[in-house]
PDB file of N, CA, C and O in Angstrom:
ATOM      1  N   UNK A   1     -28.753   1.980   9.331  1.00  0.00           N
ATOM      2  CA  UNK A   1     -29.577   2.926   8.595  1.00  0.00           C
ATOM      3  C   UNK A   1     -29.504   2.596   7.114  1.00  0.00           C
ATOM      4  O   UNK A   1     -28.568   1.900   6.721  1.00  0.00           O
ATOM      5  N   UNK A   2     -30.636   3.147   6.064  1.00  0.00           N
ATOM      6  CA  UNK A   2     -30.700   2.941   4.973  1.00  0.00           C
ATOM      7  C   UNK A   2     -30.218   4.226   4.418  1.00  0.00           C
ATOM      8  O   UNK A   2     -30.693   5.305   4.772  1.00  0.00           O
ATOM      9  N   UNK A   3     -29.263   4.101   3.537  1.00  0.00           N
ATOM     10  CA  UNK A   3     -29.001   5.839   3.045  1.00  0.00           C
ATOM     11  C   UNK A   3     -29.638   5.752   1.900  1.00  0.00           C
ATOM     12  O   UNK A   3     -29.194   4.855   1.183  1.00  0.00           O
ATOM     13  N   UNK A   4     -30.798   6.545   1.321  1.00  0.00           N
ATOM     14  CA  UNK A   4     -30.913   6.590   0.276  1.00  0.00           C
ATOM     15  C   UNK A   4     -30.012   7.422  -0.947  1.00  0.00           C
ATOM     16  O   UNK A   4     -29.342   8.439  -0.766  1.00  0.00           O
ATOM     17  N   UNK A   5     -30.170   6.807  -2.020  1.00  0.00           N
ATOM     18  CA  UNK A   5     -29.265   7.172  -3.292  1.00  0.00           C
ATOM     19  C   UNK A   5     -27.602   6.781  -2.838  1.00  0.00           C
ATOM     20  O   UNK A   5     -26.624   7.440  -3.194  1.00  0.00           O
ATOM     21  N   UNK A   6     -27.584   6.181  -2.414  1.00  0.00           N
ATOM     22  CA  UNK A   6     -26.026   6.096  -1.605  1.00  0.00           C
ATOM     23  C   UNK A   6     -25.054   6.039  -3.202  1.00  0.00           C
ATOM     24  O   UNK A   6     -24.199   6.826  -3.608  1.00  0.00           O
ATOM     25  N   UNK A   7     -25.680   4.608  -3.923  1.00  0.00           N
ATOM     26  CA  UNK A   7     -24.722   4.499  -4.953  1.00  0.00           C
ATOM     27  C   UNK A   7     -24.219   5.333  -5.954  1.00  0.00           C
ATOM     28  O   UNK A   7     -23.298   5.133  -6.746  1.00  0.00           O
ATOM     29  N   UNK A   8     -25.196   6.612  -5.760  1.00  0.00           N
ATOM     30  CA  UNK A   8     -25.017   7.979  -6.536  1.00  0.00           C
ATOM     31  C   UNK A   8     -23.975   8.757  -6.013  1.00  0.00           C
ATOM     32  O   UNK A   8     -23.831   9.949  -6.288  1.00  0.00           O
ATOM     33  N   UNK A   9     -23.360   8.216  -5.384  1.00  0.00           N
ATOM     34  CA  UNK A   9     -21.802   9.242  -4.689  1.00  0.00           C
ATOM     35  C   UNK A   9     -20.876   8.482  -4.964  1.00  0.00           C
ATOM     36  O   UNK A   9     -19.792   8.976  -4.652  1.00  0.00           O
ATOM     37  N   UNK A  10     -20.808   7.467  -5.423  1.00  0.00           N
ATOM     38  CA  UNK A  10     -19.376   6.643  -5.306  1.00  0.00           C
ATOM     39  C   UNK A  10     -18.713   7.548  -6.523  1.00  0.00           C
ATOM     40  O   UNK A  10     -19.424   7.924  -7.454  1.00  0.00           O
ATOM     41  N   UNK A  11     -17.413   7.848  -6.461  1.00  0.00           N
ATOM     42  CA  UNK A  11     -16.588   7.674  -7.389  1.00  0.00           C
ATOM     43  C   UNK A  11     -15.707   6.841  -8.245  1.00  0.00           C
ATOM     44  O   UNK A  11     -14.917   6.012  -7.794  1.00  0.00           O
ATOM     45  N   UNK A  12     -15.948   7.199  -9.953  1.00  0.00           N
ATOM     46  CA  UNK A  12     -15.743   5.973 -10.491  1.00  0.00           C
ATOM     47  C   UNK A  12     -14.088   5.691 -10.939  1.00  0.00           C
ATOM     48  O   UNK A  12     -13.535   6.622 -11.525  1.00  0.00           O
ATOM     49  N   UNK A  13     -13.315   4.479 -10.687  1.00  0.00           N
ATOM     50  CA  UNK A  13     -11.860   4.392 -11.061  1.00  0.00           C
ATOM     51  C   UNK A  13     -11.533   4.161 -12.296  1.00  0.00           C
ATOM     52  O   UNK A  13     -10.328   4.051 -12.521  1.00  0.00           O
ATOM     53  N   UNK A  14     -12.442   4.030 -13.377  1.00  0.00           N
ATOM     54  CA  UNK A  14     -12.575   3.848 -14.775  1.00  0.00           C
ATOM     55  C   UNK A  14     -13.528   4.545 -15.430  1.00  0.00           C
ATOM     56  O   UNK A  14     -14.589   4.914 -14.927  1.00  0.00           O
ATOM     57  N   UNK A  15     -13.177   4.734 -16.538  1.00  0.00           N
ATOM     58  CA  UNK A  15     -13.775   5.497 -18.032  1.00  0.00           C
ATOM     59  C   UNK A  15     -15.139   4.415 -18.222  1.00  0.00           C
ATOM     60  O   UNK A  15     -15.140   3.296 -18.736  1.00  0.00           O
ATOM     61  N   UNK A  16     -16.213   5.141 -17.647  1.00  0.00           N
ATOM     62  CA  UNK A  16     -17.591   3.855 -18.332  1.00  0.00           C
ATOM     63  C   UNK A  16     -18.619   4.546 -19.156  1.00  0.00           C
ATOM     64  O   UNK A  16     -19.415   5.307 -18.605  1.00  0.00           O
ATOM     65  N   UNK A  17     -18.655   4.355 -20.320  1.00  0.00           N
ATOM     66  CA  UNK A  17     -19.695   4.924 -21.113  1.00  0.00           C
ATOM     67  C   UNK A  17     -21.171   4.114 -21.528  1.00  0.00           C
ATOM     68  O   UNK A  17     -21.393   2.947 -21.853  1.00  0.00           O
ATOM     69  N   UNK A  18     -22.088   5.352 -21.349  1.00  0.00           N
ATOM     70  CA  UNK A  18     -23.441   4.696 -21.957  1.00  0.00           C
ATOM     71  C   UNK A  18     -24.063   5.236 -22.766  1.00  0.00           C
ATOM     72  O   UNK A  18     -24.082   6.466 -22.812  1.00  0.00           O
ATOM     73  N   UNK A  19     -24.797   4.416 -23.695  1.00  0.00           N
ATOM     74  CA  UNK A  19     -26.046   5.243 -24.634  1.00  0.00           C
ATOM     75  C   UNK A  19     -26.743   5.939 -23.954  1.00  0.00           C
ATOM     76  O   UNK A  19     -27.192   5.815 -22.814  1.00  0.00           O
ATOM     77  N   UNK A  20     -26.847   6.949 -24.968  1.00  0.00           N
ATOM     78  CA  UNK A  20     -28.270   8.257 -24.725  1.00  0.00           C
ATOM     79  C   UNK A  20     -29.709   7.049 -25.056  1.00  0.00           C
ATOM     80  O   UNK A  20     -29.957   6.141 -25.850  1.00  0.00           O
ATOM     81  N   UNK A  21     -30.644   8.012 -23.429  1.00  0.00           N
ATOM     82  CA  UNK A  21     -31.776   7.331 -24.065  1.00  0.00           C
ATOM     83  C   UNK A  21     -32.313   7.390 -25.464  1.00  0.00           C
ATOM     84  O   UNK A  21     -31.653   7.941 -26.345  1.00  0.00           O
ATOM     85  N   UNK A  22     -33.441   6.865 -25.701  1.00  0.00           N
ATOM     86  CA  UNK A  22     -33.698   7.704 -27.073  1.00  0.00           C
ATOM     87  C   UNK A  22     -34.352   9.033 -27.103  1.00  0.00           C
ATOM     88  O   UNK A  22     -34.971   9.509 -26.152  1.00  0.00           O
ATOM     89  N   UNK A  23     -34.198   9.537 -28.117  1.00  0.00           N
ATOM     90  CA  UNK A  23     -34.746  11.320 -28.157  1.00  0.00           C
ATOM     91  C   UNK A  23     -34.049  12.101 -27.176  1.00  0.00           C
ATOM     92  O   UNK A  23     -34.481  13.227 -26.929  1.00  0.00           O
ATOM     93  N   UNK A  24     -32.821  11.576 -26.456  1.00  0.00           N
ATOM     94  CA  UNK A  24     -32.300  12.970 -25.767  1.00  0.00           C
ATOM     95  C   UNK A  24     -31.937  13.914 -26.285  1.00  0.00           C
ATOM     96  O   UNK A  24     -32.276  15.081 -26.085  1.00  0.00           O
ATOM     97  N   UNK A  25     -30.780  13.242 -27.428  1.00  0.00           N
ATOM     98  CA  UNK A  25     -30.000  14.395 -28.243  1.00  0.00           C
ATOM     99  C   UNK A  25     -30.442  14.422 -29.720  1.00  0.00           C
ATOM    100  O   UNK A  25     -29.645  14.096 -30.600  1.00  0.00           O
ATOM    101  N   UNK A  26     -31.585  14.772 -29.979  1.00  0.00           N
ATOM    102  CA  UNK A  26     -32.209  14.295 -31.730  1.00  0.00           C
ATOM    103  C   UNK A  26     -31.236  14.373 -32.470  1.00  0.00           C
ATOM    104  O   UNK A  26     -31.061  13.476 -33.295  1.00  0.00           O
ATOM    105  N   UNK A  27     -30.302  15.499 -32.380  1.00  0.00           N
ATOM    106  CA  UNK A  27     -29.053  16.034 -33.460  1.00  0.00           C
ATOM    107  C   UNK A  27     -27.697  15.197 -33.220  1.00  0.00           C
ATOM    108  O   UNK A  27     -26.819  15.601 -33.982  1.00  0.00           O
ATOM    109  N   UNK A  28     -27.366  14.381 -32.567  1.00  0.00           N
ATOM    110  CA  UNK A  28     -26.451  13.695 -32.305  1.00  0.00           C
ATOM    111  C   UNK A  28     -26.949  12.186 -31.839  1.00  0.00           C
ATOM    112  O   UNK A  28     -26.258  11.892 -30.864  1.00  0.00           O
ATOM    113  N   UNK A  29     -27.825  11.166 -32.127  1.00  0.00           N
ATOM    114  CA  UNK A  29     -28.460  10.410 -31.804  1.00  0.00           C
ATOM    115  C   UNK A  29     -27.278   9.326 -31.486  1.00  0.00           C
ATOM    116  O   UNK A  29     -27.535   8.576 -30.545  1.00  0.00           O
ATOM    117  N   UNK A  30     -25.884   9.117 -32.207  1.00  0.00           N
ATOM    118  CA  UNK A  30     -25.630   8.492 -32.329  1.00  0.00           C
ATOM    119  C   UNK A  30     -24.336   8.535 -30.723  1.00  0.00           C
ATOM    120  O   UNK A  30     -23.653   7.563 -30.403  1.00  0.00           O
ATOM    121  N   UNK A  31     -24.324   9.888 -29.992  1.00  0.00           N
ATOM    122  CA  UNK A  31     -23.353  10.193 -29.040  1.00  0.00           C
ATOM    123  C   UNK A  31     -23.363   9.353 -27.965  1.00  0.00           C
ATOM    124  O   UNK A  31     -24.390   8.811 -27.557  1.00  0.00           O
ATOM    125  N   UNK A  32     -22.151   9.197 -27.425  1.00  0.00           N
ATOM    126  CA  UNK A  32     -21.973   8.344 -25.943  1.00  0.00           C
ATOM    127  C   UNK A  32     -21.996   9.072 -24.561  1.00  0.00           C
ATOM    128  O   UNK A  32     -21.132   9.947 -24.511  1.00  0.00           O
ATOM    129  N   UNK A  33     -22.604   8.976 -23.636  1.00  0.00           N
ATOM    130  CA  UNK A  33     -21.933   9.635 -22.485  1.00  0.00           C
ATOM    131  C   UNK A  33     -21.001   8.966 -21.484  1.00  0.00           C
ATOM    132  O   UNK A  33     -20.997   7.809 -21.065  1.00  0.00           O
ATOM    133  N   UNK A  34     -20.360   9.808 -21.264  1.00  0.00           N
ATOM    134  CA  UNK A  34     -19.353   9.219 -20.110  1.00  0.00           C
ATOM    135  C   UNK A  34     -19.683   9.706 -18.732  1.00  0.00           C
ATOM    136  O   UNK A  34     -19.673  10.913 -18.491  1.00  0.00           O
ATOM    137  N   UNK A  35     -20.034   8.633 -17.635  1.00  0.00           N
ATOM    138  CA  UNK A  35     -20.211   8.412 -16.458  1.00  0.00           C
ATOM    139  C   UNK A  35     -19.330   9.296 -15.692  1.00  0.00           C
ATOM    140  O   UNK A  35     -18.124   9.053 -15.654  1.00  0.00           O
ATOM    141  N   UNK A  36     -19.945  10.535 -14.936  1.00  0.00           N
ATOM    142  CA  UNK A  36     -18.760  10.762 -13.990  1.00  0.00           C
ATOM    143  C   UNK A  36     -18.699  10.731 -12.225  1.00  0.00           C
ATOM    144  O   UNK A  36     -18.077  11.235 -11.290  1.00  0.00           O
ATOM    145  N   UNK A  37     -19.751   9.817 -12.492  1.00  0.00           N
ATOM    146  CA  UNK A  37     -20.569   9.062 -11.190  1.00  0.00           C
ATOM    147  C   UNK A  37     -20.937   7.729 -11.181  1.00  0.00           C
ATOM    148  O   UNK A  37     -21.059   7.342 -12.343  1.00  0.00           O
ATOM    149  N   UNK A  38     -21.181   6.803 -10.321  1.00  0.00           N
ATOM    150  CA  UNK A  38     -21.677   6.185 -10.469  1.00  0.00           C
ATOM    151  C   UNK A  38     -23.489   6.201 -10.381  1.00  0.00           C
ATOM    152  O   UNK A  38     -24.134   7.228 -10.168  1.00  0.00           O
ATOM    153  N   UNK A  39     -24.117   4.781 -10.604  1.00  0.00           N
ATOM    154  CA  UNK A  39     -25.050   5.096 -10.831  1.00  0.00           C
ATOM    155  C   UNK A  39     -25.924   3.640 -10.781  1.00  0.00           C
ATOM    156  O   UNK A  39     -25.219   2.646 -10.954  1.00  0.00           O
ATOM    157  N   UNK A  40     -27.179   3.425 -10.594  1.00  0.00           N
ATOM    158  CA  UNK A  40     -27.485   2.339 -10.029  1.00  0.00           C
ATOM    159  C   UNK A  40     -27.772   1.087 -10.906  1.00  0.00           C
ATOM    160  O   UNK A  40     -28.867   1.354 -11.404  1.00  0.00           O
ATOM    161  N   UNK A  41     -27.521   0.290 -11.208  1.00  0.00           N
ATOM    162  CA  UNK A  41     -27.394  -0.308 -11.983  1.00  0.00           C
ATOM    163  C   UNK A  41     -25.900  -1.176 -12.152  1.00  0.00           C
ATOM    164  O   UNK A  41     -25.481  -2.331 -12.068  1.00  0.00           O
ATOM    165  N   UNK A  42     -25.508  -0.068 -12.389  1.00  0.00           N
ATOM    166  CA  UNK A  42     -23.649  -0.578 -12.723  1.00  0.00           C
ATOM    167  C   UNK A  42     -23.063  -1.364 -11.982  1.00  0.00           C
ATOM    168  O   UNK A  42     -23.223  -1.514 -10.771  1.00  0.00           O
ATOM    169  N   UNK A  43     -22.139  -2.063 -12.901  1.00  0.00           N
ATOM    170  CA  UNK A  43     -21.705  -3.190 -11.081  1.00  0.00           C
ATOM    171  C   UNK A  43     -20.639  -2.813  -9.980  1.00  0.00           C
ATOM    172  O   UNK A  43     -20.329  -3.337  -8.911  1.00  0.00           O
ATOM    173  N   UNK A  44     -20.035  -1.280 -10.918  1.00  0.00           N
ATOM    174  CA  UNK A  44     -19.331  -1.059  -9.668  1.00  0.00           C
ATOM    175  C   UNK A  44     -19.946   0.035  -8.902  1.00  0.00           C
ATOM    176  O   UNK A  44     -19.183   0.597  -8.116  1.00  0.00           O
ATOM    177  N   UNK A  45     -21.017   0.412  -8.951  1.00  0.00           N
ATOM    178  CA  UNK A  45     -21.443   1.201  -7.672  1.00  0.00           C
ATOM    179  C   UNK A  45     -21.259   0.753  -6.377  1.00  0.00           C
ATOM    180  O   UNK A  45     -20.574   1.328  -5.531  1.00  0.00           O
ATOM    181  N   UNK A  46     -21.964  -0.431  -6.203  1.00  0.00           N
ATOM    182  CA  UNK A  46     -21.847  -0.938  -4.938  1.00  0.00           C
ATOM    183  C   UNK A  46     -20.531  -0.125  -4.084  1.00  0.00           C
ATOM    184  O   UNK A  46     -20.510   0.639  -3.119  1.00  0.00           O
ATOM    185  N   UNK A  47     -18.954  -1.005  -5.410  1.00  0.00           N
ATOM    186  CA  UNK A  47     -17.644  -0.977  -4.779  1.00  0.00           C
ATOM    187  C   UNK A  47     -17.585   0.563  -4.446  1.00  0.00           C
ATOM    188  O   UNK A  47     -17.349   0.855  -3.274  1.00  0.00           O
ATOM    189  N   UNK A  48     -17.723   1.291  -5.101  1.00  0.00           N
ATOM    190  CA  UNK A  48     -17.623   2.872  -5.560  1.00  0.00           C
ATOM    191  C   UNK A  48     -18.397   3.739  -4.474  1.00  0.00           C
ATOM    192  O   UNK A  48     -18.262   4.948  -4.284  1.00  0.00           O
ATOM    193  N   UNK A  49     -19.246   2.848  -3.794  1.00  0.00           N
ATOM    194  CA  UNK A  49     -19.949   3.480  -2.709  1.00  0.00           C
ATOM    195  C   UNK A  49     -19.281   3.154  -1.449  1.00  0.00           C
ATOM    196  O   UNK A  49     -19.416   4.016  -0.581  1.00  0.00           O
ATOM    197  N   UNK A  50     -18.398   1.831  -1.043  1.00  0.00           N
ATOM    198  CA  UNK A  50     -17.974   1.292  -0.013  1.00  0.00           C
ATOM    199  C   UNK A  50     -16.801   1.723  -0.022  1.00  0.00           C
ATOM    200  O   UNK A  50     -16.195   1.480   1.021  1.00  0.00           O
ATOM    201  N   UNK A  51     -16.199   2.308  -0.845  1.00  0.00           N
ATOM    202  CA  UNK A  51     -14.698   3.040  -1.024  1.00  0.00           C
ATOM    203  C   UNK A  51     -14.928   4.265  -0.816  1.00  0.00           C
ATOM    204  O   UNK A  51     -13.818   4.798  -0.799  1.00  0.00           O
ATOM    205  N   UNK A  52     -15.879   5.194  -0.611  1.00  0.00           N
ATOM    206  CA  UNK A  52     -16.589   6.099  -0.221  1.00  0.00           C
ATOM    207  C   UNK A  52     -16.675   6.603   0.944  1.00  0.00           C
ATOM    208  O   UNK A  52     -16.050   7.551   1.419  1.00  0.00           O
ATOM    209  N   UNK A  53     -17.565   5.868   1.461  1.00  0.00           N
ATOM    210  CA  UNK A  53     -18.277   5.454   2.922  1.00  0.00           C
ATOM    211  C   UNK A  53     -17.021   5.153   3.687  1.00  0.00           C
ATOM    212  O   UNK A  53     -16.755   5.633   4.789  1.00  0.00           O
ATOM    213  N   UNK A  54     -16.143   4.172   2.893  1.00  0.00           N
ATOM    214  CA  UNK A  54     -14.792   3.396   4.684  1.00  0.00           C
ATOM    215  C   UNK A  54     -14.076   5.035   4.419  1.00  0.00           C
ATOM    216  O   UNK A  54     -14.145   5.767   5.406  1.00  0.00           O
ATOM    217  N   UNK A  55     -13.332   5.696   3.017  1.00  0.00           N
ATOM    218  CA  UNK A  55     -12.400   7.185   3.225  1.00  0.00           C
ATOM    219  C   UNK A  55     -12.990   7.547   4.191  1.00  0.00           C
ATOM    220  O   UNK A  55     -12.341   7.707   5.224  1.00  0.00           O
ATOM    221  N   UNK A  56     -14.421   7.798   4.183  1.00  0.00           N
ATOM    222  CA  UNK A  56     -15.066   9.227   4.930  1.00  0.00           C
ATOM    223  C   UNK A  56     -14.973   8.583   6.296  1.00  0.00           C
ATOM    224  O   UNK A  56     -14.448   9.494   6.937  1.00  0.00           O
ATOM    225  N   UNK A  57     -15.149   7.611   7.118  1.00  0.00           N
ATOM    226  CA  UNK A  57     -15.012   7.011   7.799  1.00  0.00           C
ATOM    227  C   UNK A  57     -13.817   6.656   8.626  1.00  0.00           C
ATOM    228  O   UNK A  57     -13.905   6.705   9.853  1.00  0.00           O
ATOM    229  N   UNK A  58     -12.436   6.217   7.891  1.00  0.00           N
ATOM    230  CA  UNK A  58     -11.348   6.744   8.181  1.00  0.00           C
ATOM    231  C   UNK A  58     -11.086   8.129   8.200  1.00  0.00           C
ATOM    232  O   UNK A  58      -9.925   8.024   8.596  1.00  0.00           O
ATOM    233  N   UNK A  59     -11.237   9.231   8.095  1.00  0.00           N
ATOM    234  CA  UNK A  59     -10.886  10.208   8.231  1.00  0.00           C
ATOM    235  C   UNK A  59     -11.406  10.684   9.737  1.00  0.00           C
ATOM    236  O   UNK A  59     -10.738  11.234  10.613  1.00  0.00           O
ATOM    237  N   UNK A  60     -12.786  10.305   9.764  1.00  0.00           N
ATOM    238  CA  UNK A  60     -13.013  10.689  11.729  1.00  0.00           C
ATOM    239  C   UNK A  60     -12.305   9.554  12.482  1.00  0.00           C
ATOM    240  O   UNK A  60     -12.740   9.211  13.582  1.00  0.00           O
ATOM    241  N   UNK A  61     -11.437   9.071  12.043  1.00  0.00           N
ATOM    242  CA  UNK A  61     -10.662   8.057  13.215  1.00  0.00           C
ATOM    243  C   UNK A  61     -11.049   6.513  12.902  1.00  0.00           C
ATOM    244  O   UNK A  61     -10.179   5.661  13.085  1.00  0.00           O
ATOM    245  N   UNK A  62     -12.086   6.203  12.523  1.00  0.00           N
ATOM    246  CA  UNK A  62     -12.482   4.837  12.546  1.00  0.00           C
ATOM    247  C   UNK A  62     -10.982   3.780  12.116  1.00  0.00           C
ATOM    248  O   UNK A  62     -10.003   4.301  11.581  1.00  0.00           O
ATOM    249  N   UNK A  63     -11.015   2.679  12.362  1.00  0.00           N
ATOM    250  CA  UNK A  63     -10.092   1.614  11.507  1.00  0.00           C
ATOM    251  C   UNK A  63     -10.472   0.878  11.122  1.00  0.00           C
ATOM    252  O   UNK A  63     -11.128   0.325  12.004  1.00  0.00           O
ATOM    253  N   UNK A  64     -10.591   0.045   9.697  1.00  0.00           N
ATOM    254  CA  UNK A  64     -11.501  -1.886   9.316  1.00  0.00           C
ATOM    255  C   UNK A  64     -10.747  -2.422  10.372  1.00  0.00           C
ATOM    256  O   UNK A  64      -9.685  -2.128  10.920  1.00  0.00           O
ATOM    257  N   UNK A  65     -11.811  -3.507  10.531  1.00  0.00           N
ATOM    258  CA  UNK A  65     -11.434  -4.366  11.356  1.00  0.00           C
ATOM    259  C   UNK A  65     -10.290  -5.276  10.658  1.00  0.00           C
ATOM    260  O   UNK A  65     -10.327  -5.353   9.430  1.00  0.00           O
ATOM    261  N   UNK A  66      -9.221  -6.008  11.399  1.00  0.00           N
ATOM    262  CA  UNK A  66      -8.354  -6.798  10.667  1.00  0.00           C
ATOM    263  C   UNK A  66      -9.401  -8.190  10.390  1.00  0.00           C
ATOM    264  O   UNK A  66      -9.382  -8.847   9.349  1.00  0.00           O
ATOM    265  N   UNK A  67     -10.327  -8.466  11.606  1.00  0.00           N
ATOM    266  CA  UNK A  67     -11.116  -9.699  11.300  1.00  0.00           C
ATOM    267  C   UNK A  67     -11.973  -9.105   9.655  1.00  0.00           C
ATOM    268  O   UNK A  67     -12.429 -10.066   9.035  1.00  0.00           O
ATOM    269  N   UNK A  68     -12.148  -8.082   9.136  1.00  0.00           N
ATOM    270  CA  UNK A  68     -13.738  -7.796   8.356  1.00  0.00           C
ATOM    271  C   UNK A  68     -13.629  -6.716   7.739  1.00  0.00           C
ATOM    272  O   UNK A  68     -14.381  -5.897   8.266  1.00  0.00           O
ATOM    273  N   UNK A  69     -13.032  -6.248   6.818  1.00  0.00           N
ATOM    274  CA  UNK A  69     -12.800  -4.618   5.667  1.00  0.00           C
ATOM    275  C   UNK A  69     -14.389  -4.250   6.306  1.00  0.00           C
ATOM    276  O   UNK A  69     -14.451  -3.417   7.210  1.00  0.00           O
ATOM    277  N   UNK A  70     -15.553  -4.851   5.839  1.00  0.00           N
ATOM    278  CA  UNK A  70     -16.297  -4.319   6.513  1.00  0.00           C
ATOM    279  C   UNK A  70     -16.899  -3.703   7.668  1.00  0.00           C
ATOM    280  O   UNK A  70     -17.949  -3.069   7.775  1.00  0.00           O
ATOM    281  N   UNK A  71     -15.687  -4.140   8.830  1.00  0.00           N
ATOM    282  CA  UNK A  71     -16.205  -3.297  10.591  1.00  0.00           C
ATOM    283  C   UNK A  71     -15.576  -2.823  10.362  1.00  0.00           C
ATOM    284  O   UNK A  71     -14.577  -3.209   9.756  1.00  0.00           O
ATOM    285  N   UNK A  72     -15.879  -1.428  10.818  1.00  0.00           N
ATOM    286  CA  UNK A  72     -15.127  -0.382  11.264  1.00  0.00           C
ATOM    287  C   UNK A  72     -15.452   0.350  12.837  1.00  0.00           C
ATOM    288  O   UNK A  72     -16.525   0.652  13.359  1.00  0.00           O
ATOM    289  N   UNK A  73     -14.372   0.451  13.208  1.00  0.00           N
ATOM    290  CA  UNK A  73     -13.962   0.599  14.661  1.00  0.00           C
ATOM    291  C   UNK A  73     -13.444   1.960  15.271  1.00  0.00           C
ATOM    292  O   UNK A  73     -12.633   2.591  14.594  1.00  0.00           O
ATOM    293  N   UNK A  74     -13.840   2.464  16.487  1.00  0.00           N
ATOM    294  CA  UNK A  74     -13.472   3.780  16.422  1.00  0.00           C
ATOM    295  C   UNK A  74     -13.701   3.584  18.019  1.00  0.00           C
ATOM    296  O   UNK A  74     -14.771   3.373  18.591  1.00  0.00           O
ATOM    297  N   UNK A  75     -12.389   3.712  18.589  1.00  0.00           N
ATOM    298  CA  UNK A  75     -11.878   3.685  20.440  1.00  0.00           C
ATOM    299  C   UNK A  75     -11.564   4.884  20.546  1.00  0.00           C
ATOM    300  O   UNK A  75     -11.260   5.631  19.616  1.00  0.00           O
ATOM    301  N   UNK A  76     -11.627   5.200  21.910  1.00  0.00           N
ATOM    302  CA  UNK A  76     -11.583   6.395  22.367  1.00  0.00           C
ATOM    303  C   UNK A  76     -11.567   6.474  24.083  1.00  0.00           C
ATOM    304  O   UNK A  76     -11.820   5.379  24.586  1.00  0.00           O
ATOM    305  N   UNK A  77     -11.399   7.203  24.735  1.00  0.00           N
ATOM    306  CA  UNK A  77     -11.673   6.765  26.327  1.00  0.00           C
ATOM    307  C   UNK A  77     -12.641   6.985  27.149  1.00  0.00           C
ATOM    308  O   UNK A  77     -12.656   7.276  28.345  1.00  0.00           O
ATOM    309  N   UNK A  78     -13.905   6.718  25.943  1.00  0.00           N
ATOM    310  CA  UNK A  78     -15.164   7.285  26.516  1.00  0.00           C
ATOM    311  C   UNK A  78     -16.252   5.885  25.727  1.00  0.00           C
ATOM    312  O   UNK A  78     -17.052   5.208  26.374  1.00  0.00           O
ATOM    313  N   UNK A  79     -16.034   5.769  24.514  1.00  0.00           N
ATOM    314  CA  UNK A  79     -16.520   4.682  23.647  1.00  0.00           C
ATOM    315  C   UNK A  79     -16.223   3.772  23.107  1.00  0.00           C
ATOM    316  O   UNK A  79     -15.021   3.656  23.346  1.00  0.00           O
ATOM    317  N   UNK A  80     -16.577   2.854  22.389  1.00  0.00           N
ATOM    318  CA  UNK A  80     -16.575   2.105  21.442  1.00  0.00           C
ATOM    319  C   UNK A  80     -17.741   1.828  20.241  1.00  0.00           C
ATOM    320  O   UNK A  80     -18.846   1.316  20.416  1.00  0.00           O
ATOM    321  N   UNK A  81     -17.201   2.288  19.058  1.00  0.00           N
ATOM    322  CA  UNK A  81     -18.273   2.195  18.105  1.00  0.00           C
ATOM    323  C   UNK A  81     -17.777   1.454  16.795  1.00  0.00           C
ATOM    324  O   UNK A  81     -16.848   1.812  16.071  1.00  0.00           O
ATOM    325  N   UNK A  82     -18.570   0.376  16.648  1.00  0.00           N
ATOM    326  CA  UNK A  82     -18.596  -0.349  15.688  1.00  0.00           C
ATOM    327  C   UNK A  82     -19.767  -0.310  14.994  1.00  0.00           C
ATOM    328  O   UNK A  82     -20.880  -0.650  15.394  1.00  0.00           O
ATOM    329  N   UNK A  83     -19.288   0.351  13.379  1.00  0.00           N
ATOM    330  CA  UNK A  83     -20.013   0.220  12.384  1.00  0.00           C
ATOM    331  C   UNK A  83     -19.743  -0.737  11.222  1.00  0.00           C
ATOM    332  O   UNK A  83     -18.553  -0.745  10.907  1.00  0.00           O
ATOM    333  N   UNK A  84     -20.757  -1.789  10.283  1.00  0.00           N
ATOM    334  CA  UNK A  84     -20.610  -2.511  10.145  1.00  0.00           C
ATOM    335  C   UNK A  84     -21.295  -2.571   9.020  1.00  0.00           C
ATOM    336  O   UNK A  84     -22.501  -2.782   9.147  1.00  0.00           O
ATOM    337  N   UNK A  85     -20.776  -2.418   7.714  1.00  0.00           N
ATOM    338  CA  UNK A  85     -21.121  -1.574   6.100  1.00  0.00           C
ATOM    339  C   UNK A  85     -21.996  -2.837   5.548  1.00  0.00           C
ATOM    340  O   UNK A  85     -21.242  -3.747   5.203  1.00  0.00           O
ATOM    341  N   UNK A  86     -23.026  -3.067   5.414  1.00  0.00           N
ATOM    342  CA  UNK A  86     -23.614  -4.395   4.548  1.00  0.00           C
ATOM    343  C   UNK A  86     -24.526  -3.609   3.115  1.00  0.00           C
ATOM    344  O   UNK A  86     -25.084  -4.316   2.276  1.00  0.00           O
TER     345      UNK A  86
END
């Protein structure tokens, strides 16, 4: 599946600041904001989204695969489900 906005949930492990567009803040033109999300563009969204996605994922049982951080695996005595983060 495609999740849209996905990279808009990651949480970020560092302090990243950006310029205000122009004319946001007329009275403070010169202010920074600080990121308390990620956001698309940035290069660590991606990571920030896949550190995300495997927690929430481990928490219903899943495990990475030892072959692939990316499979994740989830046995049971009824299934097998492999999901597989690209």
């Amino acid at each position: 599946i495609d999740v849209n906005n996905a990279f808009l949930n990651g949480s970020l492990k560092e302090d990243i600041y950006m310029k205000q567009h122009e004319g946001f803040n007329i009275q403070y033109p010169t202010l920074v904001c600080r990121l308390k999300k990620a956001i698309y563009g940035l290069k660590q969204a991606p990571r920030a989204w896949f550190a995300k996605l495997a927690s929430t994922l481990i928490t219903f049982g899943f495990k990475p695969a030892k072959c692939d951080n990316s499979l994740c695996i989830l046995v049971n005595a009824v299934h097998t489900i492999y999901i597989y983060i690209y």
